[in-house]
Each structure stands twice: as C-alpha cells, then as structure tokens.
C-alpha positions as CSV (number, residue, x, y, z in Angstrom):
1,X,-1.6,16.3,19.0
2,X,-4.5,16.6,20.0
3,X,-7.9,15.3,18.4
4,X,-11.4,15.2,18.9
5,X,-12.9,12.3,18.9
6,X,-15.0,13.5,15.8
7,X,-11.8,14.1,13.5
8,X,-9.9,11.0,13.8
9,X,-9.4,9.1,10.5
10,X,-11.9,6.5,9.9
11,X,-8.7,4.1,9.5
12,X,-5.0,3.9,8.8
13,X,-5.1,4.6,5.2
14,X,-6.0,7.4,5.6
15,X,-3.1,8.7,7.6
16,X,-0.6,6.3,5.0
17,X,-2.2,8.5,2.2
18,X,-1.1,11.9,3.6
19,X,2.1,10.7,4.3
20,X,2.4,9.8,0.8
21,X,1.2,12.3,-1.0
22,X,2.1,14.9,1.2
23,X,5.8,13.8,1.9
24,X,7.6,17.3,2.2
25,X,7.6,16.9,6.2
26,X,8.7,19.1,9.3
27,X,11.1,17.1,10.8
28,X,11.0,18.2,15.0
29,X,13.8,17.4,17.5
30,X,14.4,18.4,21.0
31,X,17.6,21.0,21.2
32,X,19.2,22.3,24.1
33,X,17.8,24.8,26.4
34,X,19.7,27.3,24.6
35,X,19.2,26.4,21.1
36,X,15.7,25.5,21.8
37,X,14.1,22.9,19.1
38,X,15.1,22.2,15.8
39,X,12.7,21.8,12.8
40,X,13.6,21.2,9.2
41,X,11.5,20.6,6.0
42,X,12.3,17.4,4.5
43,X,11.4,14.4,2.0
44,X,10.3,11.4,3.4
45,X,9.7,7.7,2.8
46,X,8.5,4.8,3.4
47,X,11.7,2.5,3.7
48,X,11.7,0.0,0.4
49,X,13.8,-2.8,2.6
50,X,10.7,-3.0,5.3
51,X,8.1,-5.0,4.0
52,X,5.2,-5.4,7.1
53,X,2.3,-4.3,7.3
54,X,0.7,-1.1,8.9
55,X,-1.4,-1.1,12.0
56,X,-4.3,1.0,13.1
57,X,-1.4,3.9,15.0
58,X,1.5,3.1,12.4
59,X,3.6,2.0,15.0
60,X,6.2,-0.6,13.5
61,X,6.6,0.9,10.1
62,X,9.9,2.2,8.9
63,X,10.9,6.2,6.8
64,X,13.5,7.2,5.4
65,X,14.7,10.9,5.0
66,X,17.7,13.4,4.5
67,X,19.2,16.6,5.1
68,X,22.1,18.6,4.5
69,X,25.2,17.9,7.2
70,X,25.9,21.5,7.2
71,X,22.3,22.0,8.9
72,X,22.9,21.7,12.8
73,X,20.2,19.7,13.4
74,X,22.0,17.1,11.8
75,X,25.2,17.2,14.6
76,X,22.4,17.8,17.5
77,X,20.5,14.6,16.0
78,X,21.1,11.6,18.2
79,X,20.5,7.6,17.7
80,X,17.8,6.4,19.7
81,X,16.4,9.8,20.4
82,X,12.5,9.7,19.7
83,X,11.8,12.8,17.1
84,X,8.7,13.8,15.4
85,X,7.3,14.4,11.7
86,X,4.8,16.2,10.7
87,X,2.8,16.0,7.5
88,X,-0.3,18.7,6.1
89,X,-2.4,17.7,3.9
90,X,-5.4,19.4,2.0
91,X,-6.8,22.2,3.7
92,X,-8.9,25.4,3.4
93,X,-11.0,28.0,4.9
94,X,-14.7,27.7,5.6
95,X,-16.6,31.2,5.4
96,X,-20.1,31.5,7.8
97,X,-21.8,32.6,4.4
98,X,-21.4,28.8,3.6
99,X,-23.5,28.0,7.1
100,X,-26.5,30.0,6.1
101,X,-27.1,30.3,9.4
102,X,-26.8,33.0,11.7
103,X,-25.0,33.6,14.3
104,X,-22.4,31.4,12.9
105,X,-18.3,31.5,13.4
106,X,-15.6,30.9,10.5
107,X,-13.3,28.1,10.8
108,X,-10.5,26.1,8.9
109,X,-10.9,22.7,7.5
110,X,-7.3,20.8,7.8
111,X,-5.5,17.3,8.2
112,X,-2.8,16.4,9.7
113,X,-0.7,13.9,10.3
114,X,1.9,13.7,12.8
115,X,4.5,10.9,13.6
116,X,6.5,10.1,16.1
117,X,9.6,7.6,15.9
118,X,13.3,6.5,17.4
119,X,15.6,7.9,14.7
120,X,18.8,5.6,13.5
121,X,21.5,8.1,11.8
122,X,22.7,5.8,8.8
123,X,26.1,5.8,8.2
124,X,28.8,5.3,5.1
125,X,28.7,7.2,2.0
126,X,27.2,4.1,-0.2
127,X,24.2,3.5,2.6
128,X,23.5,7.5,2.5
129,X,23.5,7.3,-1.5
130,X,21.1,4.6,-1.3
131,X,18.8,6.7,1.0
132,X,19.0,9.0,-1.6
133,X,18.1,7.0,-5.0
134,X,15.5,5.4,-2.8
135,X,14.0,8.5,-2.7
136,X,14.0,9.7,-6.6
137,X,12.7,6.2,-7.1
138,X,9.8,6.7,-5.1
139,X,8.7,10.6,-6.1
140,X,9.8,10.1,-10.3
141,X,7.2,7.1,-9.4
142,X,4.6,9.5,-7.9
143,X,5.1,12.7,-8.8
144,X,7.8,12.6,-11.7
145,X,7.9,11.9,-15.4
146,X,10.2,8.5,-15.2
147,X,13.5,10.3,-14.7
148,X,16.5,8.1,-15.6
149,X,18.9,8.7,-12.4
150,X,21.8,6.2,-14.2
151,X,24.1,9.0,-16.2
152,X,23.5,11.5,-12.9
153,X,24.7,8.7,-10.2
154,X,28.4,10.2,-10.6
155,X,27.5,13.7,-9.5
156,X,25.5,11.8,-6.4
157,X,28.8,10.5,-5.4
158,X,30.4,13.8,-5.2
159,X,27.7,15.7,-3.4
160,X,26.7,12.7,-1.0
161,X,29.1,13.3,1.4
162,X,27.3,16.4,2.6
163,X,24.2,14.4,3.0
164,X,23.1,13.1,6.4
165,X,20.6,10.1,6.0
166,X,18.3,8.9,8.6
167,X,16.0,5.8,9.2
168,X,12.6,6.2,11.8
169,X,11.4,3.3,13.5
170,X,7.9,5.1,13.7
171,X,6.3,4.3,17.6
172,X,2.9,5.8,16.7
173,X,1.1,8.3,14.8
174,X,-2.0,10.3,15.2
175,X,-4.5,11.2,12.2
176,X,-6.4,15.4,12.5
177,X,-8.8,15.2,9.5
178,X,-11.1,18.4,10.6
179,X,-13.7,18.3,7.9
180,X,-16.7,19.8,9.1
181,X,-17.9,16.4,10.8
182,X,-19.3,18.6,13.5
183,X,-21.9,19.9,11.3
184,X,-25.0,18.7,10.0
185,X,-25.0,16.5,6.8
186,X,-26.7,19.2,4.8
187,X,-24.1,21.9,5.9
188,X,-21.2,19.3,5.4
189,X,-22.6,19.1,1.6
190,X,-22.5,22.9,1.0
191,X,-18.7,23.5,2.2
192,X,-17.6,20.6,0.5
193,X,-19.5,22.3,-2.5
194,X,-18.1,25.5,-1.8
195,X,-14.4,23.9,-2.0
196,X,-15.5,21.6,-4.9
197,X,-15.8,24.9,-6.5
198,X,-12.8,26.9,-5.9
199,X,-9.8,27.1,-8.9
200,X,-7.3,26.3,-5.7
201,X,-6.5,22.7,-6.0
202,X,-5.9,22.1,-2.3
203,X,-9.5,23.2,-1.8
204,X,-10.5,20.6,-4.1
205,X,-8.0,18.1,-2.9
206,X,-10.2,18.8,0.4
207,X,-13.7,18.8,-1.3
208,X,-12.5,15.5,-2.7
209,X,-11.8,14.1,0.9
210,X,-14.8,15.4,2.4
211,X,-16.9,13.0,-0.2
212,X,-14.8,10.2,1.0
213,X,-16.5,10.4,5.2
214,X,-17.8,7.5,5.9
C-alpha cells in the first residue's frame, strides 16, 4: 500500500487499534491465472498463546482466523504462502463547503490497515475448535454481552469439521490514516467539526481520531 509520508500512524498502536476494533478483515491470496485472486471477509485475532510484544511494522506478531472449508480459497490456501489482510477503519467524506475556500476539491478521509503474513493451515478438529472459542472469547470480551459458550460447545463439535483454521506469522504491516494532515490546522478543526457533528457513528469514530494527531 502505498502511503504518504504525511498519513503514516504516529506509532504502532495505532495500527493494533484498528486491527482490534475493526477485526472483520479481507483476507487476499494469490490464485491461479485462471481463477485469479481470492478474497474473503473474515474475523481475526490476535493469537492468545503468543505473548511478545509488537514492533513499530508488526512484524513478529501472531492472528488467528477462519473460514468455511467449502469456500475454495480454503483448498487453494497453502502453508508457507505469504497472504494479505486488510482492515478499514473509520472513515468519511469531506465536502469543499467545509474548506471555505475556493477553488477547493472534495476528498475522503480513511484508514487503513493492511497486513501481510506467512499463513500456517492448523490442523485437527480439537485445534480448529480452539481457534474458534478463541475467537468468541475475544469479541463477547469486546463487542458482546459475556456470552456463556459452555452449554453451546456440543453444537461446535458438530459444525467444526467444516471449519478451516489458520494461524499468520504477520512479516509487516503498513498504517493509511488520511485525516486531512495536509491541511492547515484551522481547516483540520472544521472537518473534524463537521464529522464531530454527523448522527453516522463512523464519522464520529473519525472526528474522534482526528483529535487524537499529534
């Protein structure tokens, strides 16, 4: 991906915190020249059993996802293959009238993260199921009410087997946090007004993030 040298992230945490609370993820893999690439919308997340810490381009850390077996990404997936994930976070348009200025062009305000990693197909149905619990753990912690998994954990066993789990050994990452840096500070002020003030919570999510340039 590429980003100017105005929109990186000030740091890694702000990458880790798209990732988390952005973690529905396009999931890219190189396909044949016939099939052409594969991309599937997935969960991800960060694997519980790796404990080390982040650096600056997130290479070293470790994600976990899923997908259905049936979905022939999973049979052109390979071991060892390098594979890409890609995470959007808040985001919104930015009218001219907000520039006061004239002449003046519209533009979008995004972020972006996007991941790249050697992928490890995990294998055995007890391993998969893991993957999977892993998972509930981590969004009834984030974004759920404290769902009790224990009296469901049967009906995981008998739909596991059509779930294909996977572990990334991320290699790097790059950060796209367009937020009207180009602009002068006063301008910068009225478009994060301007979102600030919108009913959409994703242009307040990016209102919010605006306040939070350095």
């Amino acid at each position: 991906m590429f980003v100017p040298s105005q929109y990186r992230q000030p740091d890694s945490s702000w990458m880790l915190d798209i990732i988390r609370g952005n973690p529905l993820a396009q999931f890219v893999s190189n396909g044949s020249p016939e099939e052409g690439p594969f991309v599937t919308h997935l969960p991800v997340i960060q694997d519980p059993e790796w404990h080390g810490e982040w650096s600056s381009d997130l290479a070293g850390g470790r994600l976990l996802g899923h997908m259905n077996r049936a979905n022939p990404h999973w049979k052109a997936l390979e071991s060892g293959s390098v594979n890409l994930l890609t995470f959007t976070g808040p985001h919104g348009y930015v009218s001219p009238t907000v520039y006061e200025v004239t002449p003046a062009a519209p533009t979008w305000n995004f972020t972006s993260v996007h991941v790249h990693g050697i992928v490890e197909k995990i294998e055995g149905t007890e391993n998969t199921l893991e993957v999977v619990q892993a998972t509930v753990r981590a969004y009834e912690k984030d974004f759920g009410a404290g769902w009790d998994m224990t009296e469901s954990l049967d009906y995981f066993r008998k739909i596991v087997p059509a779930v294909g789990a996977f572990r990334i050994k991320v290699t790097g990452a790059e950060g796209m946090f367009k937020l009207s840096q180009e602009q002068p500070e006063e301008v910068q002020e009225r478009v994060q007004r301007s979102f600030g003030g919108r009913e959409c919570t994703r242009h307040q999510a990016t209102a919010q993030l605006m306040s939070k340039l350095p």
